[in-house]
C-alpha positions as CSV (number, residue, x, y, z in Angstrom):
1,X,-5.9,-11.1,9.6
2,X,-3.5,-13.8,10.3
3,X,-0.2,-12.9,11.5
4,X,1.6,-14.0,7.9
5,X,-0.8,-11.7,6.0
6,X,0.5,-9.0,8.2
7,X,4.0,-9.9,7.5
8,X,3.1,-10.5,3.7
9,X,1.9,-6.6,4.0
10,X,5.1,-4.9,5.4
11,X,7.4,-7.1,2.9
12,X,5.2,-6.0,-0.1
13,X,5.1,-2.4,1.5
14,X,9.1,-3.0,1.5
15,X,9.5,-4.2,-1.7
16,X,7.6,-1.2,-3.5
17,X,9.2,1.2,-1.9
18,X,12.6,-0.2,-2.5
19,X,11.6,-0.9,-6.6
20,X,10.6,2.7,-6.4
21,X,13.7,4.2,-5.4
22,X,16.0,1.4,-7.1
23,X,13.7,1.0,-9.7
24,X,14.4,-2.9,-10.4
25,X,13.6,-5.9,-7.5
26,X,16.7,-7.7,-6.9
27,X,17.4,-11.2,-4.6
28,X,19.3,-8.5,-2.1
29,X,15.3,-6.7,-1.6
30,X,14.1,-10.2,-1.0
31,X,16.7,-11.6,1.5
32,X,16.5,-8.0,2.9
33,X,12.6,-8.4,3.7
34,X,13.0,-11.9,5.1
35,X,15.7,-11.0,7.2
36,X,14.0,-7.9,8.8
37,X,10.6,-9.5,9.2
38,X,11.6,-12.3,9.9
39,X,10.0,-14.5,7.4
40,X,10.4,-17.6,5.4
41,X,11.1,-17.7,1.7
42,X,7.2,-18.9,0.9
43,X,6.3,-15.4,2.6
44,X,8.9,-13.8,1.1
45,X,7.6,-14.9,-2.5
46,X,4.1,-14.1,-1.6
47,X,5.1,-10.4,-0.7
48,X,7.0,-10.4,-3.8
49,X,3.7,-11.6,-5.9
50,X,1.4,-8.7,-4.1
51,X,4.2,-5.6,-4.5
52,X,4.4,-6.7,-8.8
53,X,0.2,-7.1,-9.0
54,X,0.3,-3.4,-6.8
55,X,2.9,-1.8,-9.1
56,X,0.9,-2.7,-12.0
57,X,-1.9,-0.6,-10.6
58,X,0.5,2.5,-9.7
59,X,-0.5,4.8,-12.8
60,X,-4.3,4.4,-12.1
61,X,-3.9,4.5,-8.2
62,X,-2.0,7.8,-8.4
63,X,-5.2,9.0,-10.7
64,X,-7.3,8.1,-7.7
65,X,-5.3,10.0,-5.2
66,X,-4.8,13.5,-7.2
67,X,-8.2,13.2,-7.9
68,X,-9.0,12.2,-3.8
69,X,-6.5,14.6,-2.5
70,X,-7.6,18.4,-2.7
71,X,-4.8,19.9,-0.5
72,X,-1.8,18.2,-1.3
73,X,-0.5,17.7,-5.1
74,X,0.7,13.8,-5.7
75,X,4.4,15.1,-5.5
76,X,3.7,16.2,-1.7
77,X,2.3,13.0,-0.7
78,X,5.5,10.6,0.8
79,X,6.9,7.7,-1.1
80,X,5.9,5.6,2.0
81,X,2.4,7.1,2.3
82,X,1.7,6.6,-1.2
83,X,2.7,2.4,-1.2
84,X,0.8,2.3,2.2
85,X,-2.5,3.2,0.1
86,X,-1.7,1.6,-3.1
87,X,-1.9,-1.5,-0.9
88,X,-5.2,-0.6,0.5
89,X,-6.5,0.3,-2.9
90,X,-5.3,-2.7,-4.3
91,X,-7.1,-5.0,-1.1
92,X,-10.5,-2.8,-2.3
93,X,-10.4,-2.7,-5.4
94,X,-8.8,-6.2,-6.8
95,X,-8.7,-8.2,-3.2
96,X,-11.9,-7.3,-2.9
97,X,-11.4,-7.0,0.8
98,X,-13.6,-4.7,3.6
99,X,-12.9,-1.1,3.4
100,X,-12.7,-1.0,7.1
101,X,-10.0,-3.6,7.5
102,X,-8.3,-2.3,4.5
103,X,-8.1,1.1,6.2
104,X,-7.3,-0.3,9.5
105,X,-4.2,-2.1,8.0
106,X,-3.1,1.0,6.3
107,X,-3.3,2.9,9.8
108,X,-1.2,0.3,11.2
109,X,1.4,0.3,8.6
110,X,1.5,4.4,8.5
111,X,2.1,4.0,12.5
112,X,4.9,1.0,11.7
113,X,6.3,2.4,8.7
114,X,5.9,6.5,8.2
115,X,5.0,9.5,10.6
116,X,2.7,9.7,13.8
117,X,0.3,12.0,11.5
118,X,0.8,9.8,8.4
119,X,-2.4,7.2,9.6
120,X,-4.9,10.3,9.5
121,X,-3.5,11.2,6.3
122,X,-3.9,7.6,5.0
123,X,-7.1,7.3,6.3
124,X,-8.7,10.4,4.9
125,X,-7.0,9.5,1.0
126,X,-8.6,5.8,1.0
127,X,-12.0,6.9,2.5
128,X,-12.4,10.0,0.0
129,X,-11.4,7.6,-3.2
130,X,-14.0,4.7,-2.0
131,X,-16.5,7.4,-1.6
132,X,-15.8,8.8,-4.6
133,X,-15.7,5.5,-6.5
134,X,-18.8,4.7,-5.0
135,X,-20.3,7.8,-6.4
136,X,-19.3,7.4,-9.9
137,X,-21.1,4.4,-9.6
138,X,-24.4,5.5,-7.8
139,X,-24.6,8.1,-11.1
């Protein structure tokens, strides 16, 4: 994955958290993900366009991970957990990306962005939804 995809990543990660908890994306979330990351405005754009097509997909995502989730209720799971797999989900499902490299960026933004345990977590979540997607459509 090329280094601006990566950075792409943490702004959208960024920018859906912050529209969660403000609830609205302003110019002040933008300038704040190019001035942490370090990106251009181009980048900035692009993490803008993947956070919108992501929160789009939040209602039916959160379906996925009750249903994936047997010991923690949706409530439990962390705001920052839960955007780290909505972006997985939406590289599966829509971006048609690699499970395995779609997990493997989730680790790495659980380790950047959340709690040492956090990746595990992650990891467990996306592989029990694709499995279980999978066998809905083995049936």
């Amino acid at each position: 994955m090329a280094i601006s995809q990566l950075k792409i990543n943490e702004g959208s990660l960024i920018i859906i958290y912050s529209v969660e908890i403000g609830g609205e994306l302003t110019e002040e979330i933008i300038s704040l993900v190019m001035s942490t990351l370090s990106i251009s405005k181009k980048n900035s754009i692009l993490s803008r366009d993947l956070a919108m097509k992501v929160l789009d997909q939040v209602e039916m995502f959160d379906q996925m991970i009750e249903r994936a989730s047997d010991s923690y209720r949706l409530e439990r799971v962390s705001k920052v957990d839960k955007n780290i797999i909505y972006l997985a989900l939406f590289d599966i499902f829509e971006n048609k990306k690699p499970i395995g490299s779609s997990i493997h960026e989730a680790v790495r933004l659980s380790k950047k962005f959340s709690v040492p345990s956090a990746g595990r977590f992650v990891h467990a979540i996306i592989d029990a939804i694709c499995k279980d997607t999978a066998n809905a459509f083995a049936v």
